[in-house]
C-alpha positions as protocol buffer text, in pm:
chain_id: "A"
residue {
  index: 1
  type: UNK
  ca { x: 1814 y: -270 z: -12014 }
}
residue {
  index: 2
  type: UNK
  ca { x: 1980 y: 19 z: -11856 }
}
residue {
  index: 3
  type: UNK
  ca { x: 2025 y: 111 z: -11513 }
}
residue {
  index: 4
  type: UNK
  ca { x: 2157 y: 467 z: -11370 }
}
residue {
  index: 5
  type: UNK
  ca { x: 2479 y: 435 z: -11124 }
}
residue {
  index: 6
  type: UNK
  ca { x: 2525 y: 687 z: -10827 }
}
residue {
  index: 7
  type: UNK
  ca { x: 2925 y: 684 z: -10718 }
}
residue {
  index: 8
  type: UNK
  ca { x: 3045 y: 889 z: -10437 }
}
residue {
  index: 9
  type: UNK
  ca { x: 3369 y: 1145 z: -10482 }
}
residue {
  index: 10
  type: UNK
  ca { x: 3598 y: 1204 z: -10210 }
}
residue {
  index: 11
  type: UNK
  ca { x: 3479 y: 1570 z: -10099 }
}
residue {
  index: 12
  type: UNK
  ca { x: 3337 y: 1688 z: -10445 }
}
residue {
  index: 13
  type: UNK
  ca { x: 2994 y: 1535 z: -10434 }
}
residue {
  index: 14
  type: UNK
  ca { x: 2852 y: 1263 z: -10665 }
}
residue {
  index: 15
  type: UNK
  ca { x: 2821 y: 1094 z: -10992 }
}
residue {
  index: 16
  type: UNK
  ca { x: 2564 y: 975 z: -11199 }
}
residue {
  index: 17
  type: UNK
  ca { x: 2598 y: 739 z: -11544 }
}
residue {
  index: 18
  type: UNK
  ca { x: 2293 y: 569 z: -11715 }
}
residue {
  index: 19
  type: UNK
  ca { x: 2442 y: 274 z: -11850 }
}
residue {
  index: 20
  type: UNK
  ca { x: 2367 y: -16 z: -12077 }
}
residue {
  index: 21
  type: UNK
  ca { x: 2396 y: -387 z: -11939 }
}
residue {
  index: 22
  type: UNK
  ca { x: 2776 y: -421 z: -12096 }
}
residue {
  index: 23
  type: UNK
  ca { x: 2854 y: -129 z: -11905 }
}
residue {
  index: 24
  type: UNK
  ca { x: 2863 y: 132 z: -12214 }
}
residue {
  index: 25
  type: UNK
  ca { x: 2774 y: 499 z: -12066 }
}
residue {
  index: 26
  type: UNK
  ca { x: 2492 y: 673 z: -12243 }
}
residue {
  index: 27
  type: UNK
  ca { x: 2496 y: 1029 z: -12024 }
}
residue {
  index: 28
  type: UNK
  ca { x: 2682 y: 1107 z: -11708 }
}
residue {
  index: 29
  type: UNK
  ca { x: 2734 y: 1373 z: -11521 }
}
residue {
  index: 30
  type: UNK
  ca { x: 2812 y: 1518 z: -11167 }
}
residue {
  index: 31
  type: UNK
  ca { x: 2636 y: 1702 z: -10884 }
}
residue {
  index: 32
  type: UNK
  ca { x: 2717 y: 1810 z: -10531 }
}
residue {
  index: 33
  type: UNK
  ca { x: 2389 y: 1608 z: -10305 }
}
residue {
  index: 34
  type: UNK
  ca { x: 2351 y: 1236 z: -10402 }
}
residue {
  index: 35
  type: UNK
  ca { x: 1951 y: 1344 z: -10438 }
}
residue {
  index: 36
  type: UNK
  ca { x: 1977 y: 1615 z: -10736 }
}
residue {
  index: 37
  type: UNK
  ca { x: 2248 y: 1314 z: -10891 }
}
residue {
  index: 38
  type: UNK
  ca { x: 1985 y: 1109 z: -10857 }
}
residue {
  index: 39
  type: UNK
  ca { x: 1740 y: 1350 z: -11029 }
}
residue {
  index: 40
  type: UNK
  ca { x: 1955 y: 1375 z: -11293 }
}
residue {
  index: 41
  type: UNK
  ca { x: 2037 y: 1025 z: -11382 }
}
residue {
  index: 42
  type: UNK
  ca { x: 1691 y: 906 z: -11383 }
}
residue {
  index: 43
  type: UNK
  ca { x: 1571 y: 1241 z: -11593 }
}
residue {
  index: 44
  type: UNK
  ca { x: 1844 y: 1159 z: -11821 }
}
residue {
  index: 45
  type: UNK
  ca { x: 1729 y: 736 z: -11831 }
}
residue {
  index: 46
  type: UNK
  ca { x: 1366 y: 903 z: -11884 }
}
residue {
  index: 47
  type: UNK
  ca { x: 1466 y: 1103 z: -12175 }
}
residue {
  index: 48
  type: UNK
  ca { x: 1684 y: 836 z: -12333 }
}
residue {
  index: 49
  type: UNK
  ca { x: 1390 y: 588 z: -12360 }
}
residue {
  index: 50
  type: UNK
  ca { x: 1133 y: 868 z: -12455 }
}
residue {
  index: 51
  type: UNK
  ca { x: 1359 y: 926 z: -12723 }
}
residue {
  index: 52
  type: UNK
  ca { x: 1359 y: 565 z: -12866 }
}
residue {
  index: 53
  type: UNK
  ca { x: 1011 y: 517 z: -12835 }
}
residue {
  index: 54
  type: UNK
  ca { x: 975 y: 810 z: -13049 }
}
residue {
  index: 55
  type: UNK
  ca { x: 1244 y: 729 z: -13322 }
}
residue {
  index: 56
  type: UNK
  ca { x: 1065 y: 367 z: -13339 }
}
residue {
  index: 57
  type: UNK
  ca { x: 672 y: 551 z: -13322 }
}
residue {
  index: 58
  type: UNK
  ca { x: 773 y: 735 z: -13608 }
}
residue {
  index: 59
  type: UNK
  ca { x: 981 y: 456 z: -13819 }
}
residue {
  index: 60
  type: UNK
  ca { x: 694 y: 290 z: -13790 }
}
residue {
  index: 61
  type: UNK
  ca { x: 441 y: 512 z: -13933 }
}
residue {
  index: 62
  type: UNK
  ca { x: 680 y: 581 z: -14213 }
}
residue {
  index: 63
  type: UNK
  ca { x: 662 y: 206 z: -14333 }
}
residue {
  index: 64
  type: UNK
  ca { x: 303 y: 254 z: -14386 }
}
């Protein structure tokens, strides 16, 4: 399960970390309006589980 995090920085704007349930940070990154960070964390989440349901589509088919 992984969630993305929005935390606010004093003056500089916001960041955004897609994490795992233990708390292990798969992408972060920072952006200056709380809606583009949270554009960014949940295109990054997106593209992190497109990205393992590819890897498993194709180990899949290989085992064929």
């Amino acid at each position: 399960m992984f969630e993305v995090i929005l935390t606010r920085r004093k003056r500089f704007g916001w960041r955004w970390q897609v994490c795992d349930q233990s708390g292990k940070i798969f992408a972060d990154g920072f952006e200056r309006t709380r809606p583009s960070a949270k554009y960014h964390g949940e295109r990054a989440l997106f593209f992190l589980l497109s990205q393992a349901y590819l890897r498993n589509r194709s180990a899949a088919s290989s085992e064929d």
